[in-house]
C-alpha positions in Angstrom: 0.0 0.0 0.0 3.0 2.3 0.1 5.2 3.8 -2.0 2.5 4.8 -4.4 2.4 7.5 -6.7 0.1 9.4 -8.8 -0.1 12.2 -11.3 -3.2 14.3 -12.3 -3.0 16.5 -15.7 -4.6 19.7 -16.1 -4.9 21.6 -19.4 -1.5 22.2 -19.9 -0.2 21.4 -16.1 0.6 18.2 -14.1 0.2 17.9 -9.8 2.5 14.9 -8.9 2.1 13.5 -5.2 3.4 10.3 -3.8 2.8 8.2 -0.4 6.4 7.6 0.6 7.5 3.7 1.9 7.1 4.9 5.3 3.4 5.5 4.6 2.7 8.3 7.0 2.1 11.2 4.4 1.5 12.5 0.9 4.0 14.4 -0.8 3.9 16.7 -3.6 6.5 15.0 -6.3 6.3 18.1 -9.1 3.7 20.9 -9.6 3.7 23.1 -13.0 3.7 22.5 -16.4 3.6 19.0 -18.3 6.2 17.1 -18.0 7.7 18.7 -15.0 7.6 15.4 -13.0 10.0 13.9 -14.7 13.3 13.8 -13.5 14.0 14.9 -9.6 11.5 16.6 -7.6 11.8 20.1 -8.0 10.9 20.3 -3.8 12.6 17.5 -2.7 14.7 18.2 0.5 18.1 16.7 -0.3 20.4 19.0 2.2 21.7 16.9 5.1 19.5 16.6 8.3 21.7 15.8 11.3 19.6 18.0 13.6 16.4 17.7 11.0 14.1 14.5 10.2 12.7 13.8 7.0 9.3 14.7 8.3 10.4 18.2 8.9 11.3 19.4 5.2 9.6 17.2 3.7 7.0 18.7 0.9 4.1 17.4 3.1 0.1 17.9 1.6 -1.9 17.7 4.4 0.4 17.4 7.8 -0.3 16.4 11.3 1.3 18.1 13.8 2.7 14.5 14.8 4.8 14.8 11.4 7.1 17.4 13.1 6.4 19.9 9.8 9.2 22.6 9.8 6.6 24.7 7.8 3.2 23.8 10.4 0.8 21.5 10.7 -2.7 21.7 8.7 -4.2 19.6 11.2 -4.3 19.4 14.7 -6.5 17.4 17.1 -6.9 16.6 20.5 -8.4 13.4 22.5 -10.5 14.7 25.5 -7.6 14.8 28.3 -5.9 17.4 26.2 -3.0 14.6 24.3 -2.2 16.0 20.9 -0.2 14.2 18.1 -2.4 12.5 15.6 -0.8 10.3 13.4 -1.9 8.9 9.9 -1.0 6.0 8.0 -2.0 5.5 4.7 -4.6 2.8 4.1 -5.9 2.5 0.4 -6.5 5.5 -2.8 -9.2 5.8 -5.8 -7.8 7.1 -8.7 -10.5 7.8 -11.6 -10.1 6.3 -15.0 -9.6 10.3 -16.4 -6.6 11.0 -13.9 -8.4 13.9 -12.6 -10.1 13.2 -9.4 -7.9 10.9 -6.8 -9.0 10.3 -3.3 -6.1 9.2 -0.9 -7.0 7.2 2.8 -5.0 7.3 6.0 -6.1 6.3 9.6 -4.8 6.9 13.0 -5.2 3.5 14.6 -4.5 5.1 18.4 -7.6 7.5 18.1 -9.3 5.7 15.3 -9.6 9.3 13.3 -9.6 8.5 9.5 -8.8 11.1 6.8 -9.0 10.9 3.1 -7.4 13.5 1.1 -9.4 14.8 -2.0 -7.6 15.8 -5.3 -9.9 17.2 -8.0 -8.8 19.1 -11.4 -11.8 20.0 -13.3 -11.8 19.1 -17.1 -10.5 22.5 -19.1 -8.6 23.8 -16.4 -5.2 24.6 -14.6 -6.3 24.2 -11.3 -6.4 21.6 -8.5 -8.9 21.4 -6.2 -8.0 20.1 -2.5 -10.3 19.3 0.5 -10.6 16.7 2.9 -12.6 14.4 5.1 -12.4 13.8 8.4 -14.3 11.2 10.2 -13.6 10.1 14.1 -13.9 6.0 14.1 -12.4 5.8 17.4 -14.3 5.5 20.8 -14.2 8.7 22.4 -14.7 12.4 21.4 -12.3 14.1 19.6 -11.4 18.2 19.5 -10.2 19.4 15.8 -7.9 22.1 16.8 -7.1 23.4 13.6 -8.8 22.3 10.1 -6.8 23.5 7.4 -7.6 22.3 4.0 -4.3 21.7 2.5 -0.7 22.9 2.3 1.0 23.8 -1.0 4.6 23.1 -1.4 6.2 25.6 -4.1 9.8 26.0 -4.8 11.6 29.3 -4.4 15.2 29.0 -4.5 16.0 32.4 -4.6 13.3 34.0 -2.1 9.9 33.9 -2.2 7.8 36.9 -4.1 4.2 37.1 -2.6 1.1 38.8 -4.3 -1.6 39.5 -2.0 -4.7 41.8 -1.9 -5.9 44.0 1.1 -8.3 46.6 1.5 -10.5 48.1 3.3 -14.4 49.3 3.0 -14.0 51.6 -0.7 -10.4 50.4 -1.0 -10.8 46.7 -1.6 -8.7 44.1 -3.5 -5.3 46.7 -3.6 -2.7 44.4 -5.0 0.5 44.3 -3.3 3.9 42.5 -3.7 6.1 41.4 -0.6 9.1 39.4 -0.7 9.8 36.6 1.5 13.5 35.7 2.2 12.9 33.6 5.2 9.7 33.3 7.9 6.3 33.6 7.8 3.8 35.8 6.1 -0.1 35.4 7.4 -3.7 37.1 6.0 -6.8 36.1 6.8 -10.6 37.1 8.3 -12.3 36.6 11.7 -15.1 38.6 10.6 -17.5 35.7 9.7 -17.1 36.7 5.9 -14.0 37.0 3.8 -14.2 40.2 4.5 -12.6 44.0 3.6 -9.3 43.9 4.4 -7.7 40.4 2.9 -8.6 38.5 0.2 -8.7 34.7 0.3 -6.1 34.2 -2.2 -2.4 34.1 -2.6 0.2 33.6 -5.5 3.6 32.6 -4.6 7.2 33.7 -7.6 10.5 32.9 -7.1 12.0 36.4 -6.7 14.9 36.0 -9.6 11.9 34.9 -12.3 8.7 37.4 -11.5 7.6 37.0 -15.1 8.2 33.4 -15.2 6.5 30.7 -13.2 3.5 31.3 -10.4 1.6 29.5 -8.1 -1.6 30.2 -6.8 -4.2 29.4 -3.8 -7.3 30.4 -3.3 -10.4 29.4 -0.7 -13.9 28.6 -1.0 -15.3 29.6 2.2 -17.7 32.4 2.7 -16.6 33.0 6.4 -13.5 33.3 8.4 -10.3 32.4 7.2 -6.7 32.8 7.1 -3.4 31.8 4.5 0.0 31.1 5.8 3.3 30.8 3.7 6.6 30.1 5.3 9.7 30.1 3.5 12.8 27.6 4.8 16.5 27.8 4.9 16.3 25.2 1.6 14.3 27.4 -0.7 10.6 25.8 -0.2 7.4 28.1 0.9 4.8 26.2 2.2 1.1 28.3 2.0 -1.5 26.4 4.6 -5.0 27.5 3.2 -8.4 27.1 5.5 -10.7 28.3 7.9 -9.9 30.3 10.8 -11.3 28.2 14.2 -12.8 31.6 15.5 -15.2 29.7 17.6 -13.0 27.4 19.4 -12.3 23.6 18.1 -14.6 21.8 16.7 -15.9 18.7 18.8 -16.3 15.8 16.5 -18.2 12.7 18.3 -17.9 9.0 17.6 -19.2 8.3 14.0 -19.5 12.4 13.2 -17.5 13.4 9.5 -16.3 17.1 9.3 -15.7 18.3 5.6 -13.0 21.0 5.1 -13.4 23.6 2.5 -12.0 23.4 -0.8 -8.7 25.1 -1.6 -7.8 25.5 -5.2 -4.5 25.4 -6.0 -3.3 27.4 -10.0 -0.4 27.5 -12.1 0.7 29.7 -14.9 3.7 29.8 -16.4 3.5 33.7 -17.7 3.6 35.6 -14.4 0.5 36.9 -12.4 -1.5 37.9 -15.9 -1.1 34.4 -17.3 -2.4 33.1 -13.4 -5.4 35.9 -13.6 -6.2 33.4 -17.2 -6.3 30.6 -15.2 -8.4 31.6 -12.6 -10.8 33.2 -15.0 -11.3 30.4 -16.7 -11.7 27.8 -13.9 -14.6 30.5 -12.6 -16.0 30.5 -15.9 -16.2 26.4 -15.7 -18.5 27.1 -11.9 -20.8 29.4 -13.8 -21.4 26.2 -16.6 -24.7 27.4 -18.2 -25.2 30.3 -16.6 -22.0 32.2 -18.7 -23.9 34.4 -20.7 -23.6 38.0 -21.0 -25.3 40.2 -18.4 -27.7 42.6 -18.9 -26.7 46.4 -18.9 -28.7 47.8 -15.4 -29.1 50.6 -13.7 -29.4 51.2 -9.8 -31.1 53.7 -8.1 -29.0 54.0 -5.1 -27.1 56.7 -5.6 -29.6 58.7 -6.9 -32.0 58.3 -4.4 -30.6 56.3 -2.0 -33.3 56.0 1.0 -36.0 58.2 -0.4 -37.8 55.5 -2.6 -41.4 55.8 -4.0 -42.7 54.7 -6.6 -42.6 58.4 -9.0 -39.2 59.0 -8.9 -38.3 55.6 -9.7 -40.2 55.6 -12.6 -38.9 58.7 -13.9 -35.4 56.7 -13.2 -36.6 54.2 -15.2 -37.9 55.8 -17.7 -34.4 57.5 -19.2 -32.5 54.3 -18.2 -34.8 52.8 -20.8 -34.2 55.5 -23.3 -30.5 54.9 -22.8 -30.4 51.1 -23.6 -30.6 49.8 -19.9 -32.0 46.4 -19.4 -32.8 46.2 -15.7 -33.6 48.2 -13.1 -33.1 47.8 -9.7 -34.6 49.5 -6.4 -31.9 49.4 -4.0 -32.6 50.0 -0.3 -35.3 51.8 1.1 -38.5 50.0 -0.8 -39.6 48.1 2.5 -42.0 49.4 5.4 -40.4 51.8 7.9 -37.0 52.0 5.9 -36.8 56.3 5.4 -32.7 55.8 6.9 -30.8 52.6 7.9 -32.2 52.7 11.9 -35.1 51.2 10.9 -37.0 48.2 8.5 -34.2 45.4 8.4 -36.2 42.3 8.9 -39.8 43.2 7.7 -39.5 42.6 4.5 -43.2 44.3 3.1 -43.2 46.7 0.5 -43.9 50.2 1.5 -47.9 50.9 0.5 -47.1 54.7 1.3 -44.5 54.7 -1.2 -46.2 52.6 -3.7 -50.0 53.8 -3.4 -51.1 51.6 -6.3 -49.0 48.3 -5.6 -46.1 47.1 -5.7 -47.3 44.6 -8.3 -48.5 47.8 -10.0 -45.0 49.6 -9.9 -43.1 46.5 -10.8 -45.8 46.1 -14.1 -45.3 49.8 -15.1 -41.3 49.4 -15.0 -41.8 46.1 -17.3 -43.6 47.8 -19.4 -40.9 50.2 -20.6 -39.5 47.2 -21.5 -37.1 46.6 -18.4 -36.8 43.8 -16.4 -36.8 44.3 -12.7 -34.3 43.9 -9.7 -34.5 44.5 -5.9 -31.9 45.2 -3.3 -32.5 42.5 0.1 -30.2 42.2 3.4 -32.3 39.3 4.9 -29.5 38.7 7.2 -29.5 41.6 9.0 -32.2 43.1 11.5 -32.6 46.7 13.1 -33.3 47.1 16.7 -36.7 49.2 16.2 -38.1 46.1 13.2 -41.3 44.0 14.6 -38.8 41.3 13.7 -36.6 41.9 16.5 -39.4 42.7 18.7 -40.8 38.9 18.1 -37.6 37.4 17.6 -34.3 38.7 19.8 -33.3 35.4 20.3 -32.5 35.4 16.6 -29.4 37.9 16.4 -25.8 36.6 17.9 -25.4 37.6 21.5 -23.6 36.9 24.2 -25.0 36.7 27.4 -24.7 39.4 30.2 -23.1 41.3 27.0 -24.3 44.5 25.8 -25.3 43.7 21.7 -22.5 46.0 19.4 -25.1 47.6 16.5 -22.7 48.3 13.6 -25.1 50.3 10.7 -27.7 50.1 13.3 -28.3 46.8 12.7 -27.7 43.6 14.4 -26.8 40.0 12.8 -29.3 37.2 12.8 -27.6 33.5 13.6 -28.1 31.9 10.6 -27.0 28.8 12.1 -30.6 28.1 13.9 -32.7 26.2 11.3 -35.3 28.7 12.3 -33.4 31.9 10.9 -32.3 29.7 7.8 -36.0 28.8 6.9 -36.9 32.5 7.8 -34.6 33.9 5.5 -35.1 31.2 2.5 -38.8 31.5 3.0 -38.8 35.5 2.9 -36.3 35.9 -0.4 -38.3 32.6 -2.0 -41.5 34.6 -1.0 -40.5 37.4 -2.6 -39.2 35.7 -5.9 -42.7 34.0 -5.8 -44.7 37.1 -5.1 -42.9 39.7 -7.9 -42.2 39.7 -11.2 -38.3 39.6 -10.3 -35.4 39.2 -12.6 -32.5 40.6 -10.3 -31.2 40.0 -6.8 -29.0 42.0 -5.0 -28.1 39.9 -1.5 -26.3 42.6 0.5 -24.9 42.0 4.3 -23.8 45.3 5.8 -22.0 44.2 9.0 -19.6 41.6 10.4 -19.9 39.4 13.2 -20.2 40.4 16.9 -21.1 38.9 20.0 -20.5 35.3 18.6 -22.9 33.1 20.7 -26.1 32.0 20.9 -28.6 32.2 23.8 -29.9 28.9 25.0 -27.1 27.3 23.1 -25.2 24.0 24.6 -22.1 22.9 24.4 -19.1 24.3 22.0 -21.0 25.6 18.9 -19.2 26.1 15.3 -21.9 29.5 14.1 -19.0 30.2 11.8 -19.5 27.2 10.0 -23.1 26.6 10.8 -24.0 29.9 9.1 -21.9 29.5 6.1 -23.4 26.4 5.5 -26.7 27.8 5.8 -26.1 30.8 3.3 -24.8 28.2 1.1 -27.7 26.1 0.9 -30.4 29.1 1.0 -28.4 29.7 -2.3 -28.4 26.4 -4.0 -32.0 25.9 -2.8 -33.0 29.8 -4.7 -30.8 28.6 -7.5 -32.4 25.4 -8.2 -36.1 27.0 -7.7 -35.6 30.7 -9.6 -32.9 29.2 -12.1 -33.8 32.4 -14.5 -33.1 35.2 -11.5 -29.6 36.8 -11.6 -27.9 37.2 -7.7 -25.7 39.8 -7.1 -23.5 39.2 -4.0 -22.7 42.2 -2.4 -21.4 42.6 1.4 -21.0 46.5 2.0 -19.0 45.6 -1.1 -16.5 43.4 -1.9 -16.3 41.7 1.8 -17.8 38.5 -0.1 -15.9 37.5 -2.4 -14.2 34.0 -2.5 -14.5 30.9 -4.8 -17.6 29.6 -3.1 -20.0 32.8 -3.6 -18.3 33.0 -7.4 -20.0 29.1 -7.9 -23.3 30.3 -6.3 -23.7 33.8 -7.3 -23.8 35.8 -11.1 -21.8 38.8 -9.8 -20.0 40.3 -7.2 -20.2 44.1 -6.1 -17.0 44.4 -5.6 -16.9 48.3 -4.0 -19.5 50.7 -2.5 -16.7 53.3 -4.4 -17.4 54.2 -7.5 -15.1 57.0 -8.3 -13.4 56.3 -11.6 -9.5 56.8 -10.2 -10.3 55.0 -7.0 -12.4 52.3 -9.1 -9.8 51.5 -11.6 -7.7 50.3 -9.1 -10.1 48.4 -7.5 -11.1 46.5 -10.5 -7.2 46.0 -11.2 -7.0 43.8 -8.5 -10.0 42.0 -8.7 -9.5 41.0 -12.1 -6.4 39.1 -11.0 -8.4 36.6 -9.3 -11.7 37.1 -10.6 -13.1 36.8 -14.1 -14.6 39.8 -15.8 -18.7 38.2 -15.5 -18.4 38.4 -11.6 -17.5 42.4 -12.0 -20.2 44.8 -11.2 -18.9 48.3 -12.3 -21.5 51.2 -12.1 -21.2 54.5 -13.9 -22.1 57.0 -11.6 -21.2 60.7 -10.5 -18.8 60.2 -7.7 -16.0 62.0 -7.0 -14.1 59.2 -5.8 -12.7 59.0 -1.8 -9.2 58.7 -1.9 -8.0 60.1 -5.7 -10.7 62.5 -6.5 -9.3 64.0 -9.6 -11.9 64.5 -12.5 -12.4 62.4 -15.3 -14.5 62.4 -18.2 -17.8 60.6 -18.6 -16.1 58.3 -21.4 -13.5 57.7 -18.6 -16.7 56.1 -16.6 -18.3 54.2 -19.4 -15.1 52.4 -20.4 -14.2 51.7 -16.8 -17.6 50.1 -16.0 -17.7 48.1 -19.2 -14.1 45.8 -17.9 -17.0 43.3 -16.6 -21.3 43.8 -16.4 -22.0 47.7 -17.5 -24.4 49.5 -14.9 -25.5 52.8 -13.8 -26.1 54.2 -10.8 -25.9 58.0 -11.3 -28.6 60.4 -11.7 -29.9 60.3 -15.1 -32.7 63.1 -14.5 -30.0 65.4 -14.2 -27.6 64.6 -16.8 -28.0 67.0 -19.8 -29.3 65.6 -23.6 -25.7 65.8 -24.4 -24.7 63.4 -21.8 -27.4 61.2 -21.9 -27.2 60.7 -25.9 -23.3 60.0 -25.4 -24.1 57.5 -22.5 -26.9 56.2 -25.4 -23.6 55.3 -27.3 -21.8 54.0 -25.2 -24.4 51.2 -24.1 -24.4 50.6 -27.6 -21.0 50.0 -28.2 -21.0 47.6 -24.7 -23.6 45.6 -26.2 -21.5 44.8 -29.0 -18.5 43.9 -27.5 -20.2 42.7 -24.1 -19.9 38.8 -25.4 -15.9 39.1 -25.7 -15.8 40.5 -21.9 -17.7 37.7 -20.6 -16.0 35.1 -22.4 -12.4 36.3 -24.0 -8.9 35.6 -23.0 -8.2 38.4 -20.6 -4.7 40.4 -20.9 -4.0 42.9 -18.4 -1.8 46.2 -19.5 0.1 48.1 -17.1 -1.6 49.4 -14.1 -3.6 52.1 -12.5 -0.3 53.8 -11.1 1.4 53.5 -14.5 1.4 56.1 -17.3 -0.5 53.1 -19.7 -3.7 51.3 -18.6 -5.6 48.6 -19.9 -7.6 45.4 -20.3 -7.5 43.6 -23.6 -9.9 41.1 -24.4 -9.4 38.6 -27.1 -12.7 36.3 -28.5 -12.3 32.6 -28.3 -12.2 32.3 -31.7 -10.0 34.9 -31.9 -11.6 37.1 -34.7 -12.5 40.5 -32.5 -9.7 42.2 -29.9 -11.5 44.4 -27.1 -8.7 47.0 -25.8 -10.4 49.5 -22.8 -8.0 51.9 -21.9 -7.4 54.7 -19.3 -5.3 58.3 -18.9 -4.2 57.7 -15.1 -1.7 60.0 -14.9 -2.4 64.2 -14.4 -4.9 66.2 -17.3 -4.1 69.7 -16.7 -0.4 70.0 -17.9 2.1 69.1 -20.8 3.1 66.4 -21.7 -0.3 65.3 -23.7 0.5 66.6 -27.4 -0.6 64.6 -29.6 2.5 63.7 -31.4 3.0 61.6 -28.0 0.9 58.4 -28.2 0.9 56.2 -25.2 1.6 52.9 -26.8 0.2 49.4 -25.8 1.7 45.9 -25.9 -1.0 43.7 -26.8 -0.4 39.8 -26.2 -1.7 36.6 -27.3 -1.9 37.4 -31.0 -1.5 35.7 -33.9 1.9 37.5 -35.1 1.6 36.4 -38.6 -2.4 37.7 -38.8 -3.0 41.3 -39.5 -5.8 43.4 -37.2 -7.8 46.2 -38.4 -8.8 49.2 -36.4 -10.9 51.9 -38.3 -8.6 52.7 -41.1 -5.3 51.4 -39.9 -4.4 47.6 -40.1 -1.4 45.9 -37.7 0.0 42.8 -37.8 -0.2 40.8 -34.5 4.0 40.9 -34.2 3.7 45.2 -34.5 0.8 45.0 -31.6 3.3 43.1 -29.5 6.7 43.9 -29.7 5.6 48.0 -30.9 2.3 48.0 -29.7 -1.3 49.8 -29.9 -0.9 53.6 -29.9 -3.6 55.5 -28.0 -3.3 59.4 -28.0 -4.5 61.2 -24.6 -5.8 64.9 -23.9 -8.0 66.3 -21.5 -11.0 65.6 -23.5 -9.7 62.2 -24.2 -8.8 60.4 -21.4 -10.1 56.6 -22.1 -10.7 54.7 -25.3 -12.9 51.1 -26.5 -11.0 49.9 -29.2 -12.3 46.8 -31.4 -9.5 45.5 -33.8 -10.9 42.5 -35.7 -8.5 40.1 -37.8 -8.1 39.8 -41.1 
């Protein structure tokens, strides 16, 4: 049973592991491109170990903390007087007949815990997909200290170069670089959601090839979390990937199974760009069917924001028709009591003051301008002053003898209960039922407080319990409302991991919408996210943090990188603007198929003097270039004998593109590049270049 070894082939990638003789642990043999296990194992530890064992630089997948890891254990357990030190041995493996899914068993025949070790890559893909399963055979209870879903074993001779996002509420997904000579770097959330200020997801360079080779992790798990990498003395960084315990251990009784998330592991050999590919297309393969171009919407939020009724609305409506919107969406403020955010959360009835004649009524006269219809919820969250809370305090987390923390003016409801679940399926399913809906935007405005639950016994994991509640709410609305679009929004982009991008349509990723501030945003999530999860709005913002004007084309072409919205107020644009924004929804629709779908190239950066997103069609027939001006419009340097010029990649060099009256080969556009001429009136671009 030992000694075994298996390899599982991506697209254009391999993921080698073996069960060494000694049968205690998995090891990764070769991760990258095909062909890359042949020959030694680019992390084998072959160094001497006179004060070392083998189990302590060994390239170890899933480690116990009996395996003495140099790098840390992924899983630690403890038997009810406290002893530590779970040991596996390996005990059987399914391989499928495709070489893509393997399933690896070990057992601990002291506590009788049993663990198999999950290896999925999905057919199309680069990626592997990790998780295990934990079940306790033994006799007594056992106490899962840590659960980590899986280590990843990359080699970085030279020093490890780490890419990370961080963030915070209208700053999210900033991409940052650090490099890792020796020690440990660590991210995570013990918000209950992914939250703000980290990103679940990683990539890991060797510092002497930035461009070259690049792994990376990322986690499905919609709440608390946390990454670790950890580079030794012999040039290997070890990332541990999985939930963060914030509740305490889990208590797993005699005969119970505990299921870790999923981490998904990537590969590209062509630096971060060629890893944002990969990931795009692997969250392309979770939407399956649902892949289709969004419809252009518009939001009235921002032009309205609480004071919703059913007039001005329809006057909204009525121009974002004219304009070529799709949908329209009534954000917050449509439900009974809701005139600020003190008030409503958790009576979910619309407002008969605000719609006289219906809400049946309003939602049949936006239809008829030949819209569909969307509607803002947060059935998470409840305010103090809602006949909810007045039935129901039990509901919300608390502590007791603990004074509740209201962050929005709003409290959280457990989710965990099975009474909350079915209260929060039952009132969104209600509401899907009742309406003519098309559109869902699920928001959740606050983390988690308090975390405990009155009347409960014993340890209790709410963490997990209300993730896997949300999930399932989700699956059940999906399987029920297939033709309903969700938008997963948490005061922005605070959920946002691999999880929500199989159950979800889109993500919102910022409650910022200034164009400057925006573009970076969207920079970073487009690294780890494909372009149909972006929700980008064009609206009037200033921006928060880089408030320096920019043009409404500027907005347009920002917002079309992923799903084109609006959320500014039409009713006081001018005709000028509103028959240019006319155009410009237009033009989207036309190239709208290559941004959901297209090979994804990203330019430069927001805090470069060049800018931009290049799309190519699978068939590789139409190029999409959107482009931005980051840089100062009030000063020299913008003649237009000075083109910026951009370096398109992934064309055919011997196939000539054409671009209005000009024609390029594909060799120019990559080694010369695309030139784009700025001025102050003239500070973005949508090119379409279509080949020959």
């Amino acid at each position: 049973m030992t000694g075994r070894r298996w390899t599982l082939r991506g697209a254009h990638t391999e993921y080698t592991v073996t069960v060494p003789a000694h049968g205690r642990w998995l090891e990764l043999v070769a991760w990258g491109p095909h062909g890359v296990s042949d020959g030694p194992s680019p992390v084998a530890y072959d160094g001497p170990v006179p004060f070392l064992t083998a189990g302590d630089a060994a390239p170890i997948e899933y480690a116990t903390d009996a395996d003495r890891p140099f790098l840390g254990a992924d899983l630690v357990v403890e038997t009810p007087d406290g002893g530590r030190r779970v040991g596996l041995r390996h005990t059987g493996s399914r391989l499928d007949a495709d070489q893509r899914e393997l399933a690896v068993d070990f057992a601990d025949p002291v506590t009788g815990l049993r663990a198999t070790v999950h290896y999925r890559v999905p057919d199309g893909t680069d990626v592997v997909q990790r998780w295990v399963e934990l079940v306790n055979d033994g006799g007594g209870p056992l106490r899962v200290v840590r659960a980590g879903s899986g280590g990843f074993c990359v080699p970085t001779p030279h020093g490890a170069l780490l890419s990370h996002q961080w963030g915070q509420w209208a700053q999210e997904f900033q991409l940052a670089h650090v490099e890792l000579g020796h020690g440990a770097f660590r991210i995570g959330s013990s918000q209950g959601v992914p939250g703000h200020l980290h990103v679940p997801w990683l990539a890991v360079r060797d510092t002497a090839e930035p461009d070259g080779s690049v792994w990376g992790m990322a986690l499905a798990w919609t709440g608390s979390w946390e990454i670790t990498a950890e580079r030794d003395t012999g040039g290997l960084t070890r990332v541990r990937v999985g939930r963060q315990l914030v509740d305490g251990p889990l208590e797993l009784a005699p005969g119970e199974r505990l299921t870790v998330p999923v981490v998904t592991g990537a590969y590209s050999a062509d630096g971060l760009d060629g890893l944002a590919r990969v990931w795009h297309a692997h969250q392309r393969r979770l939407a399956a069917d649902r892949l289709t171009p969004r419809p252009v919407l518009y939001n009235s939020w921002e032009a309205t924001y609480f004071a919703v009724e059913a007039e001005s609305q329809l006057a909204l409506a009525r121009i974002a028709a004219e304009l070529g919107v799709e949908t329209f969406v009534v954000d917050d403020g449509w439900f009974v009591g809701r005139t600020d955010d003190t008030a409503g959360l958790g009576d979910w009835t619309p407002d008969p003051a605000k719609f006289p004649a219906g809400f049946d009524a309003f939602i049949a006269d936006v239809r008829a301008l030949g819209l569909n219809f969307g509607l803002w919820v947060e059935p998470e969250c409840v305010n103090p002053t809602s006949n909810l809370y007045a039935q129901h305090p039990e509901w919300v987390y608390s502590v007791h003898g603990r004074p509740l923390t209201p962050v929005r003016n709003q409290y959280l409801l457990d989710l965990g209960r099975p009474e909350v679940a079915e209260f929060v399926h039952s009132t969104v399913d209600g509401l899907l039922r009742r309406y003519d809906i098309d559109y869902l935007k699920w928001d959740f405005n606050r983390p988690r407080t308090e975390p405990g639950r009155p009347g409960g016994e014993g340890p209790l994991d709410l963490d997990g319990a209300h993730v896997a509640n949300l999930h399932r709410i989700y699956d059940r609305l999906r399987r029920d409302h297939p033709g309903v679009l969700i938008e997963a929004c948490a005061g922005g982009g605070a959920r946002t991991d691999l999880a929500m991008a199989a159950r979800s349509d889109v993500f919102w990723p910022s409650d910022n919408t200034g164009p400057l501030d925006r573009l970076a945003i969207q920079y970073g999530f487009l690294h780890a996210n494909a372009p149909h999860l972006l929700s980008s709005w064009v609206t009037d913002a200033p921006g928060l943090f880089d408030t320096r004007p920019r043009t409404l084309a500027f907005r347009f072409v920002l917002a079309m990188a992923g799903v084109l919205g609006i959320g500014a107020d039409i009713r006081a644009w001018t005709p000028a603007e509103r028959a240019e924004a006319a155009g410009w929804i237009a033009r989207y629709k036309e190239i709208r198929d290559v941004v959901t779908t297209g090979e994804v190239h990203l330019i430069g950066g927001p805090d470069q003097a060049r800018c931009a997103v290049q799309y190519t069609a699978p068939d590789h027939r139409r190029v999409v270039v959107l482009a931005w001006h980051t840089g100062r419009l009030d000063g020299a340097g913008l003649l237009p004998s000075r083109p910026v010029r951009l370096p398109l990649r992934g064309l055919d060099p011997s196939a000539r593109y054409a671009h209005g009256d000009h024609s390029y080969s594909g060799a120019h556009l990559g080694a010369v590049g695309l030139p784009v001429r700025w001025s102050p009136t003239h500070d973005a671009d949508l090119i379409v270049l279509t080949r020959d």
